[in-house]
N, CA, C and O atoms as a CHARMM CRD file, in Angstrom:
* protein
*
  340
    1    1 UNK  N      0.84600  -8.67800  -8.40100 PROA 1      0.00000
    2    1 UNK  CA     1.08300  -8.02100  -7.13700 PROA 1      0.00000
    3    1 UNK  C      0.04900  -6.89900  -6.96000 PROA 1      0.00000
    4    1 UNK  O     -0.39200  -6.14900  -7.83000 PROA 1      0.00000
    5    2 UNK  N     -0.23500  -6.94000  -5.68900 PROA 2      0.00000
    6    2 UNK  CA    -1.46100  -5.63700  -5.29300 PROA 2      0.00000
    7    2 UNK  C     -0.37100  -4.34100  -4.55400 PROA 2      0.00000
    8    2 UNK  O      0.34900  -4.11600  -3.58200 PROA 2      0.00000
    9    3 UNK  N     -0.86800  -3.76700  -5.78700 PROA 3      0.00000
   10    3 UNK  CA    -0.40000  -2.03600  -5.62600 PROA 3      0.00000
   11    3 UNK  C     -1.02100  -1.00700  -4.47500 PROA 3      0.00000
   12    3 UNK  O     -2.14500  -1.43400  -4.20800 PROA 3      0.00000
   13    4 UNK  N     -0.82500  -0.20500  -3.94600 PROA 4      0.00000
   14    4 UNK  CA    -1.35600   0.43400  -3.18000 PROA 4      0.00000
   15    4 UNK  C     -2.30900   1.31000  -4.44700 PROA 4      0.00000
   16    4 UNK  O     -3.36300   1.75900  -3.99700 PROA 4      0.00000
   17    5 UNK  N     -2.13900   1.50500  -5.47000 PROA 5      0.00000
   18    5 UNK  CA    -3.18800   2.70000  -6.23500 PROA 5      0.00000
   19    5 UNK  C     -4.10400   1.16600  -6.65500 PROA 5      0.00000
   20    5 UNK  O     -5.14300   1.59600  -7.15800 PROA 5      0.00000
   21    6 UNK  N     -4.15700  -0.11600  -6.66500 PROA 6      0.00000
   22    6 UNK  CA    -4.81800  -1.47500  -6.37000 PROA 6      0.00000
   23    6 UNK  C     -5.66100  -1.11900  -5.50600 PROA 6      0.00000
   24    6 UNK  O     -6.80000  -0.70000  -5.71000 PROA 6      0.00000
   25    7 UNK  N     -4.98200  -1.31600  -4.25100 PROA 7      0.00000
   26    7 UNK  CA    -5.90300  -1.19700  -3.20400 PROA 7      0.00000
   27    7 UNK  C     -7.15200   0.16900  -2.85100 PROA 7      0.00000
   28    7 UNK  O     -8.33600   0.11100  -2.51600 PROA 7      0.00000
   29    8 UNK  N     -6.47700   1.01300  -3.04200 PROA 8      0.00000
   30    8 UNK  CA    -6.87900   2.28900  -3.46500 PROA 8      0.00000
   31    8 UNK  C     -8.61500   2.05600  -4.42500 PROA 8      0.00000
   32    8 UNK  O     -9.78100   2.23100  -4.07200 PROA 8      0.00000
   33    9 UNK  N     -8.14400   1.71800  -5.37100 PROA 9      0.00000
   34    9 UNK  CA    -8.95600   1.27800  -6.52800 PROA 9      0.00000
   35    9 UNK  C    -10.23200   0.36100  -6.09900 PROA 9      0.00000
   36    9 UNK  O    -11.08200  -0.02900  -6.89900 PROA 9      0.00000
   37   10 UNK  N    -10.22600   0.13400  -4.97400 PROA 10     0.00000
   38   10 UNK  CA   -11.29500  -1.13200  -4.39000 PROA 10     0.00000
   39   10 UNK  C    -11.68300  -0.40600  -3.50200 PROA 10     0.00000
   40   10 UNK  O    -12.90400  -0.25500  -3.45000 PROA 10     0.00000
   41   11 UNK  N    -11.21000  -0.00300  -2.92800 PROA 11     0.00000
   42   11 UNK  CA   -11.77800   1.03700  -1.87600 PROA 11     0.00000
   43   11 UNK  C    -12.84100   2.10800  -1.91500 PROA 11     0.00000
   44   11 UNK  O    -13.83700   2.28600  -1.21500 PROA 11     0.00000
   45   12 UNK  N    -12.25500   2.87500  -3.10900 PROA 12     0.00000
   46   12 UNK  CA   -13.63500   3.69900  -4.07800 PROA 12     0.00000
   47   12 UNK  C    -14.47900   2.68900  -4.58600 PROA 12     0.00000
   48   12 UNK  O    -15.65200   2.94400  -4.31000 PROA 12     0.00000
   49   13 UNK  N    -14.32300   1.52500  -5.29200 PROA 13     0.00000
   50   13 UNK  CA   -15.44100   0.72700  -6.16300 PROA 13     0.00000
   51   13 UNK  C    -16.25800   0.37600  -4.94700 PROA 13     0.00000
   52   13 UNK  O    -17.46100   0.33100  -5.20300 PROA 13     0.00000
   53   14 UNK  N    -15.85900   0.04300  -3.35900 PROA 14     0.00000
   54   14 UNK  CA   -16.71900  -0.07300  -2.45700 PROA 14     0.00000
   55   14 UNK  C    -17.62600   0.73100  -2.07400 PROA 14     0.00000
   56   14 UNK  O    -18.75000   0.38900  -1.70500 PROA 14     0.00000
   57   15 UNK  N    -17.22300   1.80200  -2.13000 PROA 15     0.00000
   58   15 UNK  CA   -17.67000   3.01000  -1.55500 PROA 15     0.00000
   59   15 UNK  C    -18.64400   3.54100  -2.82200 PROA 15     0.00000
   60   15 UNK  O    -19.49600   4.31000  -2.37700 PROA 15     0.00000
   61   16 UNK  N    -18.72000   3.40900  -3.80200 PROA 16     0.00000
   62   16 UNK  CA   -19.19900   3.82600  -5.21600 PROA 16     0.00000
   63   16 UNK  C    -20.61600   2.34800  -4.97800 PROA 16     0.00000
   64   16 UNK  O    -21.77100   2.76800  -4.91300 PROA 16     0.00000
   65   17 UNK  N    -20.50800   1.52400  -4.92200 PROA 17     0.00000
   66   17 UNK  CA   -21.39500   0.42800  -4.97600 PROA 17     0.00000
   67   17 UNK  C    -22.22300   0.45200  -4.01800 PROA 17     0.00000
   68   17 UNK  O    -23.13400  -0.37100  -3.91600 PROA 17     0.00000
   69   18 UNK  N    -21.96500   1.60400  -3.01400 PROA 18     0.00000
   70   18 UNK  CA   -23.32300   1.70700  -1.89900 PROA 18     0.00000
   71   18 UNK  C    -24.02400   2.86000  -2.48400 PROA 18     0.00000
   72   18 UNK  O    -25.18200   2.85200  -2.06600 PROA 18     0.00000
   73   19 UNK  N    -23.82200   3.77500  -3.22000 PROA 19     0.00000
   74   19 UNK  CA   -24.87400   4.63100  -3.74800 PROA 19     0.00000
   75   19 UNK  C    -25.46700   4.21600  -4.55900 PROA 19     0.00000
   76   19 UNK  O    -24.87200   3.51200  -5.37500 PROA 19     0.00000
   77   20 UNK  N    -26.86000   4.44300  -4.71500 PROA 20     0.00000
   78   20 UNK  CA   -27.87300   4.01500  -5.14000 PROA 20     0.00000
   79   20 UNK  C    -27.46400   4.18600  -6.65400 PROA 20     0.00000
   80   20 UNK  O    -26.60500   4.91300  -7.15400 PROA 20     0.00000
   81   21 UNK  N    -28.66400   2.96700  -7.43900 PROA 21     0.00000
   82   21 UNK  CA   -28.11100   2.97500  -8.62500 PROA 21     0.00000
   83   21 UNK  C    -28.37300   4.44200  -9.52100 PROA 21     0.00000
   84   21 UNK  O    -29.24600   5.25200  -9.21000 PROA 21     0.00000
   85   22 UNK  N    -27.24300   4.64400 -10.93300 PROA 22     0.00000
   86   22 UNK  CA   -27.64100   6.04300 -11.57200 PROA 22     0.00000
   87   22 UNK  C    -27.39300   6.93200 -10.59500 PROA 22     0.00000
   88   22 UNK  O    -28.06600   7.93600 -10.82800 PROA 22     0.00000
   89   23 UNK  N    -26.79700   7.04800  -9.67600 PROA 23     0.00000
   90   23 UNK  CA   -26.06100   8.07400  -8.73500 PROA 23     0.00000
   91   23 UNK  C    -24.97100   8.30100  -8.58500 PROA 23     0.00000
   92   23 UNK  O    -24.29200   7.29400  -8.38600 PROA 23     0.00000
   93   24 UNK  N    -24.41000   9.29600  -8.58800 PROA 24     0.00000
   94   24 UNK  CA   -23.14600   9.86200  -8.92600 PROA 24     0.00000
   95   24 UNK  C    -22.38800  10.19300  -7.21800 PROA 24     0.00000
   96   24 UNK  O    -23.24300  10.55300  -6.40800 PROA 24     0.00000
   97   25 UNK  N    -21.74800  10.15400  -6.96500 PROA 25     0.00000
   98   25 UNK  CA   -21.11600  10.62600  -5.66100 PROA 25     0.00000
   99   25 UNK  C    -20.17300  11.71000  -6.04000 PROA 25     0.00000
  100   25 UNK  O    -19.45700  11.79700  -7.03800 PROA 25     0.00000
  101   26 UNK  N    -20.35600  12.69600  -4.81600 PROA 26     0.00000
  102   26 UNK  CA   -19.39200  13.83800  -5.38400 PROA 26     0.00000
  103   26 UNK  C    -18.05800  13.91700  -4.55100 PROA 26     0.00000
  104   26 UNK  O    -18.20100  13.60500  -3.36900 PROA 26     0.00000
  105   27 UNK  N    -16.71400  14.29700  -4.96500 PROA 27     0.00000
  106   27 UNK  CA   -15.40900  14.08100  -5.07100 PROA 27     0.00000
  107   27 UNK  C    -15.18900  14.05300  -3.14000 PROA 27     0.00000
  108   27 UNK  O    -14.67000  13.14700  -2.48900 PROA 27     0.00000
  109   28 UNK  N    -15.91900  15.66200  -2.49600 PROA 28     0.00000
  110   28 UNK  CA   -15.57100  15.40700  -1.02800 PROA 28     0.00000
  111   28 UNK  C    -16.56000  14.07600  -0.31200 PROA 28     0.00000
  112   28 UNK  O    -16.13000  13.21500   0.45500 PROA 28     0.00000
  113   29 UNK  N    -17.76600  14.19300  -0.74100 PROA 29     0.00000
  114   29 UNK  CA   -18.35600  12.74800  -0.36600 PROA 29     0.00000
  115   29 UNK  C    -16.97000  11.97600  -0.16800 PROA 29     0.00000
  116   29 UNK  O    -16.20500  11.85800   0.78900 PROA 29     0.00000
  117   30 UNK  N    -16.97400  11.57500  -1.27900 PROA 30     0.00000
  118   30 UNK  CA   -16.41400  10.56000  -1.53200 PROA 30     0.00000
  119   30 UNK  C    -14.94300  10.08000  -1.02800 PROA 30     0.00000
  120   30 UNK  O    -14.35100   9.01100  -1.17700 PROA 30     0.00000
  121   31 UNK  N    -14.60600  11.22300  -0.41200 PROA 31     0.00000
  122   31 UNK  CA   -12.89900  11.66300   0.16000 PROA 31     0.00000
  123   31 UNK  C    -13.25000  11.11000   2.00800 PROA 31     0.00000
  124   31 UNK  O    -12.53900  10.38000   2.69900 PROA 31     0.00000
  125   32 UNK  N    -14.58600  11.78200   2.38700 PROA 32     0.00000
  126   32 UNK  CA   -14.65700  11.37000   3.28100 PROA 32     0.00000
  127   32 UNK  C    -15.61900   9.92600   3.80600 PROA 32     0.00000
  128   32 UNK  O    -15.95100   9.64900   4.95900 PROA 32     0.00000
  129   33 UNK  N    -15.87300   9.26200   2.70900 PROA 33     0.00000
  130   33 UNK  CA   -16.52200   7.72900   3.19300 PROA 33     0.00000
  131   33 UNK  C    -15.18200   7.10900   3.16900 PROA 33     0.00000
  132   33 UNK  O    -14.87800   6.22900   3.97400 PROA 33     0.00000
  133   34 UNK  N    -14.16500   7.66200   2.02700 PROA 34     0.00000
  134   34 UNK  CA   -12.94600   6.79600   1.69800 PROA 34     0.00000
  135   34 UNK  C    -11.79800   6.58400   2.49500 PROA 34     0.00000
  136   34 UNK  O    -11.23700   5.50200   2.67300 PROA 34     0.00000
  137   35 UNK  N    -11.46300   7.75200   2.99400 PROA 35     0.00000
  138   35 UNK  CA   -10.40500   8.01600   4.21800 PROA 35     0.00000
  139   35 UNK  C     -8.82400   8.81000   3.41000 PROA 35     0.00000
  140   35 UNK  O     -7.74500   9.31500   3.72100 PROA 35     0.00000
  141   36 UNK  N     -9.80700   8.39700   2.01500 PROA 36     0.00000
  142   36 UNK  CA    -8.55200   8.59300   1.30400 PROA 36     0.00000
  143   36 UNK  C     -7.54600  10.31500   0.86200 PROA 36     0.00000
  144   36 UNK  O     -8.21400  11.34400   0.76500 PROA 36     0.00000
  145   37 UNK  N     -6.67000  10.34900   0.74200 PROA 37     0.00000
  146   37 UNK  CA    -6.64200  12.04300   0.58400 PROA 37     0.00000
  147   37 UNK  C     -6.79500  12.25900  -1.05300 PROA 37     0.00000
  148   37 UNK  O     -6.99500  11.53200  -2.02600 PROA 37     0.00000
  149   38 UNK  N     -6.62000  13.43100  -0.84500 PROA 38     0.00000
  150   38 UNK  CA    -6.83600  13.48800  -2.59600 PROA 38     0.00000
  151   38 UNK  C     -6.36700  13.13900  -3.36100 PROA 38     0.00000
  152   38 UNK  O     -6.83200  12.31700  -4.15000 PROA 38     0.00000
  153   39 UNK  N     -5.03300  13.74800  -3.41800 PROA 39     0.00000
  154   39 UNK  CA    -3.87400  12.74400  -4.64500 PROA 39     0.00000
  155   39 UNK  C     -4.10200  11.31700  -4.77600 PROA 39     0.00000
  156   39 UNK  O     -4.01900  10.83200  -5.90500 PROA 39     0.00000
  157   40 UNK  N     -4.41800  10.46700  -3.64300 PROA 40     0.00000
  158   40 UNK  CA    -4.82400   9.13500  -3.70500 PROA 40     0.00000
  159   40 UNK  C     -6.02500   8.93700  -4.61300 PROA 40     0.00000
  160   40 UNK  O     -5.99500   8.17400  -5.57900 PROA 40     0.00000
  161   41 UNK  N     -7.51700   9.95300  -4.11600 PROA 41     0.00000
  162   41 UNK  CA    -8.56500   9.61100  -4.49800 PROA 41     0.00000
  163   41 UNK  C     -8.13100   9.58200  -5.75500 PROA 41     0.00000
  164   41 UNK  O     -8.20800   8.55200  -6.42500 PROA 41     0.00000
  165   42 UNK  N     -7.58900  10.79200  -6.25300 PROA 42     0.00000
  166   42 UNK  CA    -8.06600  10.75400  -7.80300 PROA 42     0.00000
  167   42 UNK  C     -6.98100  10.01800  -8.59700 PROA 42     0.00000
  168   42 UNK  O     -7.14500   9.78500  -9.79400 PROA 42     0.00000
  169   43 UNK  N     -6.00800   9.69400  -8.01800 PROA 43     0.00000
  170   43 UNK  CA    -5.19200   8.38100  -8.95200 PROA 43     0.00000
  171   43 UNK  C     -6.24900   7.34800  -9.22200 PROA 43     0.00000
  172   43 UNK  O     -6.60000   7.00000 -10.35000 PROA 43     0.00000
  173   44 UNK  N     -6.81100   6.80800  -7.88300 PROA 44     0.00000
  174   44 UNK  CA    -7.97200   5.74600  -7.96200 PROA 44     0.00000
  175   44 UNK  C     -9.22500   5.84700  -8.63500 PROA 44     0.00000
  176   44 UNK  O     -9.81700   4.98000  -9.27800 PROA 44     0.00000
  177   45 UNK  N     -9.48800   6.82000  -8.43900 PROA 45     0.00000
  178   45 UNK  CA   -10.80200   7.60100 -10.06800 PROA 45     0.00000
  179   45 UNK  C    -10.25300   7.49600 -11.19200 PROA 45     0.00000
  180   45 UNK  O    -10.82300   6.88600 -12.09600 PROA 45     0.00000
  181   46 UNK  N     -8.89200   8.13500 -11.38200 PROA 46     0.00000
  182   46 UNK  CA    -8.64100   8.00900 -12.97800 PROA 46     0.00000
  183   46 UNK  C     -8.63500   6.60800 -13.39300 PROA 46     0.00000
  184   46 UNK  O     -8.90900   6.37200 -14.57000 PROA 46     0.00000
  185   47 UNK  N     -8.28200   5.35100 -12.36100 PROA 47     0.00000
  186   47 UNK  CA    -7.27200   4.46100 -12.93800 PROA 47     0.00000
  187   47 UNK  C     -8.82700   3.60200 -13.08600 PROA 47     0.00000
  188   47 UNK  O     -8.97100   2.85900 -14.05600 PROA 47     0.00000
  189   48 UNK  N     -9.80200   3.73600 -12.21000 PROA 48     0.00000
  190   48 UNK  CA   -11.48700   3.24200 -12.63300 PROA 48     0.00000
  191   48 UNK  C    -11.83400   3.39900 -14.08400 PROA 48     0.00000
  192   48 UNK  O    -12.11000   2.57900 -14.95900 PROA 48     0.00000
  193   49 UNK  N    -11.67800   5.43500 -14.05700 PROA 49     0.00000
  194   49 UNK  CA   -12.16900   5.49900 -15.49000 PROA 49     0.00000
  195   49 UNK  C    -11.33300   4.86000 -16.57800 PROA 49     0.00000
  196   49 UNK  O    -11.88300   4.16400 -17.43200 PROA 49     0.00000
  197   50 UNK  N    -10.44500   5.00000 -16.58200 PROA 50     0.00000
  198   50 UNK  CA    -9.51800   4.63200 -17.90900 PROA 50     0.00000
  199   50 UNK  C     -9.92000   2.81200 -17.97500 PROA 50     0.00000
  200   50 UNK  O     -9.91900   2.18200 -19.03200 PROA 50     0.00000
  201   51 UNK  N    -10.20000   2.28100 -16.79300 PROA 51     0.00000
  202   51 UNK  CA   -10.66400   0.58800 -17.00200 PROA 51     0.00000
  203   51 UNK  C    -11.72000   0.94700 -17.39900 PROA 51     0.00000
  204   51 UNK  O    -12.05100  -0.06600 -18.01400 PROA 51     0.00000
  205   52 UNK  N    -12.50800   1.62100 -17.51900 PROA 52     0.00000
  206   52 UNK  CA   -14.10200   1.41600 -17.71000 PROA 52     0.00000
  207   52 UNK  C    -15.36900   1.19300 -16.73000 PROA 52     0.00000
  208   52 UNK  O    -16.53700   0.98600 -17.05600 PROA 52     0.00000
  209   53 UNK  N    -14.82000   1.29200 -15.46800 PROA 53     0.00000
  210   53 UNK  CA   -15.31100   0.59100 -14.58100 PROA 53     0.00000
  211   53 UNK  C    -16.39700   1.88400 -13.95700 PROA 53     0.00000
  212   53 UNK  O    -17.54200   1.64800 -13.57200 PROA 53     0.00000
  213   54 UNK  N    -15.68900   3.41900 -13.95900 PROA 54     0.00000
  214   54 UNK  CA   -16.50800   4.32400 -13.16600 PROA 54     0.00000
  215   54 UNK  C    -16.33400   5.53700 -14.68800 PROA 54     0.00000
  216   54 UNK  O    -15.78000   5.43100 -15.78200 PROA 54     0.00000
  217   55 UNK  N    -17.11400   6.61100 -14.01900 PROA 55     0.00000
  218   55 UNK  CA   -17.61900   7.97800 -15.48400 PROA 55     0.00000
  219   55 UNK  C    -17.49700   8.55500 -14.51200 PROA 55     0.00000
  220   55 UNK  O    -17.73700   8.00600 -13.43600 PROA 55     0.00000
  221   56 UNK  N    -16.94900  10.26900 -14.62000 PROA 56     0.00000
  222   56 UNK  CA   -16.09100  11.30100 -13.55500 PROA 56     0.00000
  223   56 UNK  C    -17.30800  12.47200 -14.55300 PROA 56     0.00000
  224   56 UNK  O    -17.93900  12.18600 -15.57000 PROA 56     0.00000
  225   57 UNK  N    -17.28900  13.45100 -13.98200 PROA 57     0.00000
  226   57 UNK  CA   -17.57800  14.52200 -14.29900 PROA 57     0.00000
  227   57 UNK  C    -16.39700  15.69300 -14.29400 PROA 57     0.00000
  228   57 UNK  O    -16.10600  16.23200 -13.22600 PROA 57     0.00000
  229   58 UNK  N    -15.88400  15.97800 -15.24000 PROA 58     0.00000
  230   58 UNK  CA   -14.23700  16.99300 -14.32600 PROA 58     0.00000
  231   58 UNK  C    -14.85300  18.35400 -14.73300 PROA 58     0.00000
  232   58 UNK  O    -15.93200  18.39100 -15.32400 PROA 58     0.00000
  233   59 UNK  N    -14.13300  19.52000 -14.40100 PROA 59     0.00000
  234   59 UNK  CA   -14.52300  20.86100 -14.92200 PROA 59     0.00000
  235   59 UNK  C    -13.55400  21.50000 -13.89200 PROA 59     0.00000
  236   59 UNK  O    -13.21800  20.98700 -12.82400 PROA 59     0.00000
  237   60 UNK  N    -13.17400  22.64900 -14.36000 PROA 60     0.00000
  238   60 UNK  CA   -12.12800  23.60800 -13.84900 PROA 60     0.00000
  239   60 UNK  C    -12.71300  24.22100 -12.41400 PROA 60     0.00000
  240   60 UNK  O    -13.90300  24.50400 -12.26900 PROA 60     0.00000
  241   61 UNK  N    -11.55200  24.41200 -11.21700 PROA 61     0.00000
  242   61 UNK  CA   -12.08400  24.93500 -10.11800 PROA 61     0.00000
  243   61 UNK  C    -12.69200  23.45700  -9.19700 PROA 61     0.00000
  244   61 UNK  O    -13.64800  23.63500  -8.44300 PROA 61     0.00000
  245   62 UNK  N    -12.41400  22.81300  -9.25300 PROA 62     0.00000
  246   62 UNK  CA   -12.79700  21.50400  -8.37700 PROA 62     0.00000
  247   62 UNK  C    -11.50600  21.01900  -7.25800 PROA 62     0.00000
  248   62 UNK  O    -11.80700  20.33600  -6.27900 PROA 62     0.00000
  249   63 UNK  N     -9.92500  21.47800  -7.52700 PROA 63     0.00000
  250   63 UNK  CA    -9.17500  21.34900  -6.57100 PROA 63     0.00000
  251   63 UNK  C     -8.88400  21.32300  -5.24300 PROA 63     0.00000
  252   63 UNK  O     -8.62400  22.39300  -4.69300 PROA 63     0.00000
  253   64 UNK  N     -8.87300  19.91900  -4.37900 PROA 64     0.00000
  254   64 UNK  CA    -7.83200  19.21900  -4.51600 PROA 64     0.00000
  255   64 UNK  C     -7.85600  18.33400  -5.81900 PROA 64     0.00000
  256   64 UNK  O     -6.97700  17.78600  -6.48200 PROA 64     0.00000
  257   65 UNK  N     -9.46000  18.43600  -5.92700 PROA 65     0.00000
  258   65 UNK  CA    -9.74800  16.98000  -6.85200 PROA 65     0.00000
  259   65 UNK  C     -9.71400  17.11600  -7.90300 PROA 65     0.00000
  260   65 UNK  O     -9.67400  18.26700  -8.33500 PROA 65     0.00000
  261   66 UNK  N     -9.71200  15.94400  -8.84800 PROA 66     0.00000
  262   66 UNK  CA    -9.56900  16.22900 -10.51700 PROA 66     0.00000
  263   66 UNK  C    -11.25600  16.43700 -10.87200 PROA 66     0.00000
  264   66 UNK  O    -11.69600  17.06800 -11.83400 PROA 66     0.00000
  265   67 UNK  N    -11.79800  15.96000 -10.16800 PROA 67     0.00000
  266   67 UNK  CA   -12.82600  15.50100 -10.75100 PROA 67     0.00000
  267   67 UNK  C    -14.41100  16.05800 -10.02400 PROA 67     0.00000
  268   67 UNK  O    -14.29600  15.94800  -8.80300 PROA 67     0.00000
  269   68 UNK  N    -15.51400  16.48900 -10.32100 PROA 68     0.00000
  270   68 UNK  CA   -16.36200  16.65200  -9.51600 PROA 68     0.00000
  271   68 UNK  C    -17.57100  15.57900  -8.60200 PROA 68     0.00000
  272   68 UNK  O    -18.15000  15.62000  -7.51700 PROA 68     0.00000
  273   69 UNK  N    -17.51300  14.74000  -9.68600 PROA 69     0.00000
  274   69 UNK  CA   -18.48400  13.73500  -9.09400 PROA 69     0.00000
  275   69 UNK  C    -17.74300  12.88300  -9.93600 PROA 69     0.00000
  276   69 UNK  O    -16.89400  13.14300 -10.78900 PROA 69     0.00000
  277   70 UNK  N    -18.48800  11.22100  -9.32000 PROA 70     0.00000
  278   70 UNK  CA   -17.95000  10.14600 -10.25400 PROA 70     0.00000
  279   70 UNK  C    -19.20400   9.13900 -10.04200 PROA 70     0.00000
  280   70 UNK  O    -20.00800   9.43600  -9.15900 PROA 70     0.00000
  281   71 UNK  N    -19.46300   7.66700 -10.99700 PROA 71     0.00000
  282   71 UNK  CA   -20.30000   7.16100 -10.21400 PROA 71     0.00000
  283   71 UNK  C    -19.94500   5.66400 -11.70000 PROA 71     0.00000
  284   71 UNK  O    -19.45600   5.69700 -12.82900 PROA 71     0.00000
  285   72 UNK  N    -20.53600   4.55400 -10.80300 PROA 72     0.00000
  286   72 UNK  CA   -20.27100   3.08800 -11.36400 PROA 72     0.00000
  287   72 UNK  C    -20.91700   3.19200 -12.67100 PROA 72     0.00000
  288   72 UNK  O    -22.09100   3.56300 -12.67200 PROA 72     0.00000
  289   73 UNK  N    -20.22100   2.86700 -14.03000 PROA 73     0.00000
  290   73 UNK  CA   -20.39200   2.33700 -14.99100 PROA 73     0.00000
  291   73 UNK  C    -21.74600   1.25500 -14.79700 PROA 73     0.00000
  292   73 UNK  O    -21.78500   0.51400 -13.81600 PROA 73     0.00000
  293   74 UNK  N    -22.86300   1.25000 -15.85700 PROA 74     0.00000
  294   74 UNK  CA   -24.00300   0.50700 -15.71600 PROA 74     0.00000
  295   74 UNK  C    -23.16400  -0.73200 -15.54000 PROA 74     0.00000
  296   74 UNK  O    -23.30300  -1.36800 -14.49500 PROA 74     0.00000
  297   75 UNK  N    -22.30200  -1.14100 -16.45900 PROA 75     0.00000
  298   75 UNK  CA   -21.62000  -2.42200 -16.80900 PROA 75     0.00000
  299   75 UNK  C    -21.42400  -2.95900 -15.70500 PROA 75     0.00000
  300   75 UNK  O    -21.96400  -3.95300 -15.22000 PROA 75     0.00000
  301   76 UNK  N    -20.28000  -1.99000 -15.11200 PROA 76     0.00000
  302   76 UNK  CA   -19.99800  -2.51200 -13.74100 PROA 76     0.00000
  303   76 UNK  C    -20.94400  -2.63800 -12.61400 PROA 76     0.00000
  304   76 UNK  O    -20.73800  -3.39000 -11.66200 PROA 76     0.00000
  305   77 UNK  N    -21.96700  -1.90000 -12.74000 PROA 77     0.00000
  306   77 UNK  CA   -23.05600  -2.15900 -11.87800 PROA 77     0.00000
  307   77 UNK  C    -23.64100  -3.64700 -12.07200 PROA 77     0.00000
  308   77 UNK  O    -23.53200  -4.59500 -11.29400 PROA 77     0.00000
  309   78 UNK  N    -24.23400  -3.60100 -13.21200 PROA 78     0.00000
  310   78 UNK  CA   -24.71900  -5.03200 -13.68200 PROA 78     0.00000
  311   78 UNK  C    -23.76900  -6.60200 -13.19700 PROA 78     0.00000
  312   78 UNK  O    -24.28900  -7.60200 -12.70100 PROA 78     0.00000
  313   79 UNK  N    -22.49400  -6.44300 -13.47400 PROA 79     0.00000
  314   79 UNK  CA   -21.77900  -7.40200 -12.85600 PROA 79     0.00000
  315   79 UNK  C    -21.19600  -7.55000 -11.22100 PROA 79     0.00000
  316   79 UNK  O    -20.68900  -8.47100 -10.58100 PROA 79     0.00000
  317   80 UNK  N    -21.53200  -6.23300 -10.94500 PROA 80     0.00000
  318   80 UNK  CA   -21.79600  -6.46400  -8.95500 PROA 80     0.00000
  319   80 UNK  C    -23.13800  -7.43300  -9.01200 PROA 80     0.00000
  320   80 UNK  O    -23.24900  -8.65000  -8.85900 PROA 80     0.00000
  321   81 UNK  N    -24.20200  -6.30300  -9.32200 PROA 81     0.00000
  322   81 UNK  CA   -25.36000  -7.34000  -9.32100 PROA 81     0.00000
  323   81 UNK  C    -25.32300  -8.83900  -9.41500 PROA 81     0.00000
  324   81 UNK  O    -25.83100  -9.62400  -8.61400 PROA 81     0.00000
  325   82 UNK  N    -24.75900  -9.07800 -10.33000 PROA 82     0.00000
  326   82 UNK  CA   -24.94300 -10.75400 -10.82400 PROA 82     0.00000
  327   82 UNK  C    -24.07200 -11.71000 -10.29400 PROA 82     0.00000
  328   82 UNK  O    -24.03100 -12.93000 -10.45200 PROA 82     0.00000
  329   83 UNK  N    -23.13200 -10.66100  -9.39900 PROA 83     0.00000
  330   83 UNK  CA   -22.09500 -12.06700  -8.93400 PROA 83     0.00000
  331   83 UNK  C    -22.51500 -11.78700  -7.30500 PROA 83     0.00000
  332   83 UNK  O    -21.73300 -12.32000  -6.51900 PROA 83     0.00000
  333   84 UNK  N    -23.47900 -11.13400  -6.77200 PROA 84     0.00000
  334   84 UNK  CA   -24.01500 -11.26100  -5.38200 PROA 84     0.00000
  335   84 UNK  C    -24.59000 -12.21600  -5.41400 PROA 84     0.00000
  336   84 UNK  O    -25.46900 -12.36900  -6.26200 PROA 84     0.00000
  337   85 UNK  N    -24.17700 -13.54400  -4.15900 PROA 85     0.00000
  338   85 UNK  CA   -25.26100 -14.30000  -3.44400 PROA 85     0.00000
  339   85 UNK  C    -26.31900 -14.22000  -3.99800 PROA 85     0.00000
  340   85 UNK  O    -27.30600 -14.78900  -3.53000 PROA 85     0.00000
């Protein structure tokens, strides 16, 4: 079954896969390509990092967000790459 922190979760990997490669997007960027609010964003960041899929930068004083920047795992980059047309 697709979860809303699912859906959530695809939404950032979309939004993460248009910045250029080795680029990090930072947390309000990223709040506003997403639509998403915060508590959402960063359920959907954590639940990336803990798969392996995205790397966060966190540090104190960044609130709403957990996190300051985030950006696609090479891995996961490499396998967007290879399963495009």
């Amino acid at each position: 079954m697709d979860t809303q922190i699912d859906r959530d979760a695809r939404v950032v990997l979309d939004a993460l896969a248009l910045a250029p490669r080795d680029a990090s997007v930072e947390a309000k960027d990223l709040r506003r390509h997403t639509g998403l609010e915060p508590v959402r964003l960063n359920d959907a960041v954590a639940l990336l990092v803990d798969s392996g899929y995205a790397e966060w930068v966190q540090q104190t004083g960044t609130a709403p967000f957990d996190f300051v920047e985030v950006s696609i795992t090479c891995t996961f980059r490499i396998n967007l790459e290879t399963d495009l047309p």
